[in-house]
C-alpha positions, 0 to 999 in steps of 0.5 A: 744936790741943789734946792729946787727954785723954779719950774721949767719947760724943757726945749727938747724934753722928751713926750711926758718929761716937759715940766721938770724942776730946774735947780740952782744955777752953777757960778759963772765960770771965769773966762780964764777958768783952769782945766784939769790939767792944761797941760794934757794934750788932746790925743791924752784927753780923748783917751782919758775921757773915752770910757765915760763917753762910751758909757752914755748912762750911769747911775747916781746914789744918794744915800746918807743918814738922812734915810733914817728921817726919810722926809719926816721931822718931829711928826711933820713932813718936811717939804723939799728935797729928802738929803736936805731935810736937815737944813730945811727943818733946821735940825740942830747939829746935836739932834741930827747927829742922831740918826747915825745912831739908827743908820743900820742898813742890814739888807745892804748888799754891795753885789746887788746894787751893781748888779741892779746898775748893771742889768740897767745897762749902765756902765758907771756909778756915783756915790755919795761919800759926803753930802752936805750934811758932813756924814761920811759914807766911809772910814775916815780919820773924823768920827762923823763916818758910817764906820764909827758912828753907826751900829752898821760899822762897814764902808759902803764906799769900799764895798761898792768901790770893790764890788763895781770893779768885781762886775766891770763897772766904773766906780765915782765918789760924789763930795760935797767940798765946801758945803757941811752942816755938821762940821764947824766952819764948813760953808751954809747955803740955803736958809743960812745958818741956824746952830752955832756949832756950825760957826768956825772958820772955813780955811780950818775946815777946809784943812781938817775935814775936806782935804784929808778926806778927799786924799782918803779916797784918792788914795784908798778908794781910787775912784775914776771920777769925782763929782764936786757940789755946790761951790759958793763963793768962799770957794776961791781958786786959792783954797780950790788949789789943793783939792784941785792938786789932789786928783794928781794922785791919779792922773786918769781920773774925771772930774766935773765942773762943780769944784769952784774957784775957776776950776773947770774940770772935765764935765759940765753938769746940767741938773734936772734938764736937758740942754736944747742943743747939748753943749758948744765946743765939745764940752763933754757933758752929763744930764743928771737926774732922778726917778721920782721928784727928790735924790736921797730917800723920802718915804712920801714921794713916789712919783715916780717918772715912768720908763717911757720918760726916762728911756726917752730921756736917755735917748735924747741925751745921747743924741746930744753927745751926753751922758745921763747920770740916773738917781736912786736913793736907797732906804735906811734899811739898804734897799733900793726902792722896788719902783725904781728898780722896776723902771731900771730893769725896763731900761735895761732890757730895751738896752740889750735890744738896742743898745749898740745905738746908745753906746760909744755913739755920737750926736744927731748928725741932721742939721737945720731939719725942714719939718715935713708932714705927718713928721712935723716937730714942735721945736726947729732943731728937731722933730719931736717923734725921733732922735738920731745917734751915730757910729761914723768914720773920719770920712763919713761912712758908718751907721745913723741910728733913728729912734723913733718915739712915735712909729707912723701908722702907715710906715711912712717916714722921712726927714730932710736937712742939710746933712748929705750921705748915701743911703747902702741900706736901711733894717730894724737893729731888733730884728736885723735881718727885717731889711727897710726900703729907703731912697734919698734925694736931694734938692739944692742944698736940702737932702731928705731921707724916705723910709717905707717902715713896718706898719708895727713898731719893734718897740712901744717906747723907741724903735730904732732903725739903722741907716748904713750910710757913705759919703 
């Protein structure tokens, strides 16, 4: 993933998320950028894309010989992010290819890691295949692989390709396309270059290493999303092309924005943040993020985000039409760190209460909110204790799902804006049969909706309350 740059204060972030890391910016994207396909029709796209917008949470894994170091180099903790100790500590090529000789994850079970992904409630995974480092996590026709490198000799990219499909859960491949530090000729971003094995040229790179690899994987692996990284500006439409051209080998695949070249792709990707607002024009879109403070693993980083953040993450992305692609990074060894594991079963258990309200549902319908007492919020769009997410017809019947971060004490609760719907009735979705009063009136354009709640939240994170609504 990208270096961290600055901090930033989220507009909109959820309570105990507010400061987060905002990384690298993506290259501005030509006016005339390429779609996927341009000539894919709307109804083809929605039925395309309609898997990965139901899923609204999906799991991200790093994972690469770069758990061997975990952080530390020649007895130094090496600051940054865990995938980029390479590049940080500048380790010569020579030195770092080493650690493929130690890579022997023995407790790894592909079973288990998407049973942990599915018990989280999330509906796809991606995996690094190849990080910026040029290892790949399969077999491949260059020697730089899991297979032939490692005293481990097994294809984690298959065995979890294979285990995903066994357990009904979507399988992606993230590919570092034009950024390799072990490779001659494969691009360096950062401090720049620092071994001269790295010299050569990027077009024989990009023929020899990058191409063969990703058709290896569209043709053996055949995952249903493929997540680019960190174009730079050698990647130009003319050598984009023919990785672009490779995804037609499966014409139902998904791709994000991150190829290069003014090749859009499906997704837009915001790394480490959540946008305000979502995206304009309906561009689909996925927050991804990690648990602690780095994406691969690091053996001294354990500040870990809590379950209140990260449940709280997921629920604010949802009601902005996204997805959330959540981070873990395996050790060495196999095994995906007990802390995080913890924090995703916590997810995972509010989910089987509550999560008709996150799957295959749209944004917050309330627009121009007029803050109210006591439920005044801290931004204009929003108010700061709840979000609303909707399963809601052509015509505007259906349900408005309000999850509320901060029950009020004395059950009172009412929003008002501009949105305009009857109200049919109102219960708590983790206890249906426990009804809610509720009454909406309107005032010239404005509408607002009053609840008489419980005086005890059905949950200490986010309880949701279903609105059954028509026009």
């Amino acid at each position: 993933m990208k270096k961290q740059l600055v901090l930033n204060l989220l507009a909109g972030a959820v309570l105990g998320a507010t400061i987060v890391c905002r990384l690298e910016a993506q290259p501005a994207v030509p006016a005339a950028a390429l779609s996927s396909d341009a000539t894919e029709t709307k109804e083809q796209r929605d039925a395309r894309m309609k898997w990965w917008r139901d899923a609204r949470f999906g799991m991200f894994i790093h994972w690469g010989i770069y758990s061997v170091p975990a952080g530390v180099y020649q007895g130094r903790n090496i600051g940054g992010l865990g995938e980029w100790i390479q590049n940080t500590a500048r380790i010569p090529s020579a030195d770092y290819r080493k650690y493929a000789g130690q890579f022997n994850p023995a407790h790894f079970n592909a079973d288990e890691f998407i049973k942990i992904a599915k018990d989280a409630g999330m509906k796809y995974i991606v995996i690094t295949s190849k990080h910026h480092d040029g290892f790949a996590m399969f077999k491949t026709d260059d020697p730089f692989n899991i297979v032939d490198a490692t005293p481990f000799k097994r294809d984690v990219i298959k065995e979890l390709s294979e285990a995903a499909r066994r357990q009904g859960i979507h399988f992606g491949v993230y590919y570092s396309q034009e950024q390799d530090w072990n490779h001659p000729g494969g691009d360096v971003q950062g401090r720049g270059r620092w071994d001269t094995n790295m010299d050569g040229s990027y077009d024989e790179y990009l023929q020899k290493i990058a191409i063969p690899q990703v058709k290896e994987l569209m043709t053996s692996i055949h995952p249903e999303v493929i997540w680019w990284d960190t174009p730079g500006r050698i990647m130009t439409a003319e050598r984009a092309k023919p990785l672009h051209d490779l995804l037609a080998l499966d014409p139902g695949i998904i791709s994000n924005n991150r190829l290069g070249g003014g090749f859009r792709g499906d997704t837009e990707t915001p790394e480490g943040f959540i946008p305000a607002t979502g995206y304009p024009g309906g561009r689909d879109w996925e927050t991804c993020m990690t648990i602690n403070d780095t994406w691969g693993y690091k053996s001294t980083d354990t500040r870990f985000k809590s379950t209140e953040t990260l449940l709280r993450n997921l629920i604010d992305i949802a009601s902005k039409g996204g997805n959330y692609l959540l981070n873990v990074g395996p050790t060495a060894e196999g095994l995906i760190p007990q802390p995080e594991i913890d924090r995703l079963l916590e997810m995972g258990k509010w989910l089987k209460v509550n999560g008709e309200a996150l799957y295959a549902t749209g944004p917050n319908p309330f627009p121009r909110i007029a803050p109210a007492a006591p439920n005044a919020g801290r931004g204009a769009a929003i108010p700061w204790d709840w979000r609303a997410t909707t399963k809601l017809a052509a015509d505007g019947s259906g349900k408005i799902y309000l999850h509320i971060f901060q029950w009020p004490a004395d059950g009172k609760f009412s929003l008002t804006s501009t949105y305009k719907a009857q109200l049919v009735k109102a219960c708590l979705l983790a206890d249906p049969k426990t009804t809610v009063d509720g009454k909406v009136t309107t005032e010239g354009d404005q509408t607002t909706f009053a609840l008489s709640l419980p005086t005890q939240a059905p949950d200490p994170i986010a309880s949701v309350v279903c609105l059954d609504v028509k026009p």
